[in-house]
N, C-alpha and C positions, 0 to 999 in steps of 0.2 A: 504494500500500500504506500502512497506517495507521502508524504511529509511536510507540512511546511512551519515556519519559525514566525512566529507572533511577535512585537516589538512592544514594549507601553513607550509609547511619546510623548501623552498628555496627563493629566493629573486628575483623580476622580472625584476632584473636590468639586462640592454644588453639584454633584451629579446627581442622577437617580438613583433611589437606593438597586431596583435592579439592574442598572448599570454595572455598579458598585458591586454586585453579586458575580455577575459574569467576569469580572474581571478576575474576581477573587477565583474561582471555580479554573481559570485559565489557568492557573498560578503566578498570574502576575501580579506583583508588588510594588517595585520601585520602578520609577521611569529610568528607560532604558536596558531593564531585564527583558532578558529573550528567551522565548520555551520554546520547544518541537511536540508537534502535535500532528496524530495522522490526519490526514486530507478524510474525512469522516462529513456525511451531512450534519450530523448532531454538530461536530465545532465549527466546521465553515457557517453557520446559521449563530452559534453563538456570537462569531468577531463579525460577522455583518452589525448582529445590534450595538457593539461598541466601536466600528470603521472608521468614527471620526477619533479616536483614545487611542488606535494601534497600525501599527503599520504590516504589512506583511510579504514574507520572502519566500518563496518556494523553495523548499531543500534539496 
Protein backbone atom coordinates (compact mmCIF):
# COMPACT_ATOMS: atom_id res chain seq x y z
CA UNK A 1 0.00 0.00 0.00
CA UNK A 2 1.31 3.50 -0.90
CA UNK A 3 2.24 5.99 1.93
CA UNK A 4 2.36 9.29 2.25
CA UNK A 5 3.99 11.83 5.14
CA UNK A 6 1.49 14.45 6.65
CA UNK A 7 3.36 17.86 7.77
CA UNK A 8 1.51 20.29 10.70
CA UNK A 9 2.21 23.92 9.29
CA UNK A 10 -0.24 25.72 11.13
CA UNK A 11 -1.32 25.98 14.61
CA UNK A 12 -4.77 24.50 16.08
CA UNK A 13 -5.27 27.35 18.06
CA UNK A 14 -9.05 28.84 17.68
CA UNK A 15 -9.79 25.83 15.87
CA UNK A 16 -12.60 23.47 16.19
CA UNK A 17 -12.45 21.29 18.71
CA UNK A 18 -12.95 18.54 15.96
CA UNK A 19 -10.32 19.95 14.11
CA UNK A 20 -8.25 19.62 17.03
CA UNK A 21 -9.28 15.93 17.33
CA UNK A 22 -8.12 14.81 13.96
CA UNK A 23 -5.09 16.32 14.27
CA UNK A 24 -4.47 14.62 17.47
CA UNK A 25 -5.61 11.17 16.03
CA UNK A 26 -2.99 11.89 13.05
CA UNK A 27 -0.34 12.07 15.68
CA UNK A 28 0.60 15.36 15.05
CA UNK A 29 1.74 17.75 17.79
CA UNK A 30 4.14 20.38 17.00
CA UNK A 31 4.32 22.24 13.91
CA UNK A 32 6.54 20.88 11.66
CA UNK A 33 6.21 17.15 12.96
CA UNK A 34 5.81 14.79 10.18
CA UNK A 35 4.04 11.14 10.38
CA UNK A 36 3.75 8.38 7.52
CA UNK A 37 0.50 7.05 7.13
CA UNK A 38 -0.86 4.48 4.45
CA UNK A 39 -2.75 6.03 1.55
CA UNK A 40 -6.15 4.57 3.28
CA UNK A 41 -9.72 6.32 2.52
CA UNK A 42 -10.20 6.57 6.21
CA UNK A 43 -6.99 9.00 6.43
CA UNK A 44 -6.94 10.77 3.14
CA UNK A 45 -10.72 11.90 4.34
CA UNK A 46 -9.28 12.70 7.69
CA UNK A 47 -6.28 15.45 6.20
CA UNK A 48 -8.81 16.66 3.79
CA UNK A 49 -10.90 18.11 6.84
CA UNK A 50 -7.77 19.66 8.30
CA UNK A 51 -5.93 20.71 4.35
CA UNK A 52 -5.63 24.11 5.31
CA UNK A 53 -3.27 22.96 9.02
CA UNK A 54 -1.02 20.21 6.93
CA UNK A 55 0.79 19.85 4.11
CA UNK A 56 1.35 16.62 2.38
CA UNK A 57 4.03 14.59 0.43
CA UNK A 58 3.71 11.27 -1.10
CA UNK A 59 6.27 8.73 0.13
Amino acid sequence: MAKIKVRKDRSAIGRPERQKRVLESLGLRKIGQVVEHDDTPAILGMVNKIKHLVSIVEA
